[in-house]
C-alpha positions as CSV (number, residue, x, y, z in Angstrom):
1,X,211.2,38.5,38.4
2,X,209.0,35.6,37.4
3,X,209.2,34.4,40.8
4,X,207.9,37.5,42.2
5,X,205.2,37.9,39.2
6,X,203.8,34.0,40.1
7,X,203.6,35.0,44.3
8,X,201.8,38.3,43.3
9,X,199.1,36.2,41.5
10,X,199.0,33.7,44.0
11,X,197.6,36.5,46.5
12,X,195.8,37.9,44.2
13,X,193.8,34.7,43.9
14,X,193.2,34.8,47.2
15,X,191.3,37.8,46.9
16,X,187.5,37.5,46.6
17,X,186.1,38.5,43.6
18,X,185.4,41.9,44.0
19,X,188.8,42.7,45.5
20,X,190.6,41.4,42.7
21,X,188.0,43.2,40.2
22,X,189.4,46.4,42.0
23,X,193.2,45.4,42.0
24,X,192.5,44.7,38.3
25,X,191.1,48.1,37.8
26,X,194.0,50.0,39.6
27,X,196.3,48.5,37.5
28,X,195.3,49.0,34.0
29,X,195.0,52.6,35.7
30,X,198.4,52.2,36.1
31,X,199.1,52.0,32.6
32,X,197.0,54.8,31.6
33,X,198.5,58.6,31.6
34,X,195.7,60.7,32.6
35,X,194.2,58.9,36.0
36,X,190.4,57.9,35.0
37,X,187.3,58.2,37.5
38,X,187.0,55.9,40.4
39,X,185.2,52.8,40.1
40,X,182.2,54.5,42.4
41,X,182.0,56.8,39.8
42,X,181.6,54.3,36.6
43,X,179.2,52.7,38.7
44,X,177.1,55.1,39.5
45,X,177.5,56.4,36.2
46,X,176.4,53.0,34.8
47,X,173.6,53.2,37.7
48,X,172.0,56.4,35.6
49,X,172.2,55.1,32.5
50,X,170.2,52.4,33.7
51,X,167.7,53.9,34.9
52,X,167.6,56.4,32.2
53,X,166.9,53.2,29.7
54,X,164.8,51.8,31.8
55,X,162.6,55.3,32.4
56,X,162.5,55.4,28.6
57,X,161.4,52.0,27.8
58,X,158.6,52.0,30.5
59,X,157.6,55.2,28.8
60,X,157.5,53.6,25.5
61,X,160.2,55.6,23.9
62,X,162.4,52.8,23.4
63,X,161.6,49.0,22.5
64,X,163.6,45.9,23.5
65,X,164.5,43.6,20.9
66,X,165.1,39.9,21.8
67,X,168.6,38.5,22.0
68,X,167.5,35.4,20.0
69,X,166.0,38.4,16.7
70,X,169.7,39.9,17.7
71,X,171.8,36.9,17.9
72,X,169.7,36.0,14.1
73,X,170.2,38.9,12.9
74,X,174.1,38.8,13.5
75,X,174.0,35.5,12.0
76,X,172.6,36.2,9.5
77,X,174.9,39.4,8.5
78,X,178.3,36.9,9.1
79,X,176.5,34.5,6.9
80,X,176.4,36.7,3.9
81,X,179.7,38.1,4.4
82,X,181.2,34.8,4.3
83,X,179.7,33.7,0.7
């Protein structure tokens, strides 16, 4: 069996990126009970969303923080729950 598991990943490394992305997806499908949408889906999915955030930012409905506040912000928070 661990034979067979190391020359499945060898191909699978020879996969581009993309490919393996896709093999990847199809088998935590796999593990799943109920199937799940297709990866076209999520994406365009995904596609809407950003373009709905980006609609509502340009409108000035939303504003963007900066990762750097964010990022102090977190440190800040694991700071004090670490005293």
């Amino acid at each position: 069996m661990v034979a067979i598991l190391q020359e499945i990943e060898n191909q699978a490394l020879q996969l581009s990126p993309h490919e393996r992305s896709e093999l990847a997806h199809r088998l935590i499908v796999s593990l799943e009970e109920e199937p799940e949408d297709s990866p076209e889906t999520i994406a365009k999915a995904w596609d809407e969303e950003i373009a709905r955030r980006v609609a509502d930012l340009e409108a000035g409905h939303t504003q963007w923080i900066p990762a750097e506040k964010v990022f102090e912000e977190v440190d800040a928070l694991i700071a004090k729950r670490t005293r």
